[in-house]
N, C-alpha and C positions, 0 to 999 in steps of 0.2 A: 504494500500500500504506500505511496507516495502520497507526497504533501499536501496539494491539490486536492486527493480523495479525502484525506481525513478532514481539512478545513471544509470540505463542502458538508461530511459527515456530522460533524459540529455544526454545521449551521441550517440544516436541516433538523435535526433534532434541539437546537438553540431556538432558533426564529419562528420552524413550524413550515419551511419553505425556502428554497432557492432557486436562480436559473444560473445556467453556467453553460459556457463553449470553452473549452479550452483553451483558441485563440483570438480570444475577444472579451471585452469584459460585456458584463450582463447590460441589459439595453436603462437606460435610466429613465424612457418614456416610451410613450407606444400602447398599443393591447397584444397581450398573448394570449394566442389561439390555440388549443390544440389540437394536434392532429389524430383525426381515428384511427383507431387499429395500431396506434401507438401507447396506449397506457399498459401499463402494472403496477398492481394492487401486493403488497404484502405487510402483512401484521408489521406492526414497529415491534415490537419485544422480536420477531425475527431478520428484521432490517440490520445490518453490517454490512461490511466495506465489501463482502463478496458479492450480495446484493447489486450493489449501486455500479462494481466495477463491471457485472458479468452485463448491465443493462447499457452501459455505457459502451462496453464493445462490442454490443449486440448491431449499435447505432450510430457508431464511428462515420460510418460512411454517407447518413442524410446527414450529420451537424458538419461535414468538410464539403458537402455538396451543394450548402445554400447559406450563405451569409446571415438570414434573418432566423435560423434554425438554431434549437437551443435544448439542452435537456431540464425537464423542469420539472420540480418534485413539492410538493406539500403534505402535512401532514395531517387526517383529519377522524377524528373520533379513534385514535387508537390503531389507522390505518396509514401506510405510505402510500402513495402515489406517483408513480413515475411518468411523465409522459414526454414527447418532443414536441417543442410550443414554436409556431412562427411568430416574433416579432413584426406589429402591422402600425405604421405610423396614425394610418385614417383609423378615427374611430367608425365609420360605415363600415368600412371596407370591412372591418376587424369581424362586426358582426356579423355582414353578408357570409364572411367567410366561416365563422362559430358554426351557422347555420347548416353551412355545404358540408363540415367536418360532422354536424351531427353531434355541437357537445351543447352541454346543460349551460355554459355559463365562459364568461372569456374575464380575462384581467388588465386591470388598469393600470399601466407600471406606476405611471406620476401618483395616482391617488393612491393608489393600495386597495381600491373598490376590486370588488364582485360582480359582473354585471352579469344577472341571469338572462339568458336568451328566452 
């Protein structure tokens, strides 16, 4: 486990939530979308660093293949959440697209809102 993994590890179990590309820092405005068929779910009491690593080189190849690509993880009732989130400047846009992906709800960077679809 390198440095990278464990500080995300920490701050996901800290904050409740991170995004992270390895060559890029996280977006500090925008909404994050994400994309179907991209989540996983695993209990937090079973979440570790094998976890977050095996999900992360599952998906090497979408977050090196699209700049606004991001791996994005929260924490919620007792469960992890992993998914790959496109950073979307427009807030239309952002929705249209929540909508095409099929998810329940997209994020606000600047506010830290929820916005349920």
């Amino acid at each position: 486990m390198n440095a990278a993994t464990t500080t995300l590890l920490d701050q996901i179990r800290g904050t409740g939530g991170a995004t992270y590309a390895p060559d890029r820092p996280a977006p500090a405005s925008g909404f994050m979308v994400s994309l179907n068929g991209s989540e996983r779910t695993i209990p937090l009491a079973e979440f570790g660093p094998t976890e977050l690593v095996n999900y992360m080189q599952e998906y090497a190849y979408r977050i090196d293949s699209d700049p606004r690509l991001y791996y994005g993880a929260w924490v919620d009732g007792g469960t992890v959440y992993l998914d790959i989130s496109m950073n979307i400047a427009d807030r239309a846009e952002a929705l249209l697209m929540g909508e095409f992906e099929s998810q329940k709800a997209i994020y606000d960077v600047t506010t830290g809102d929820v916005i349920n679809l």
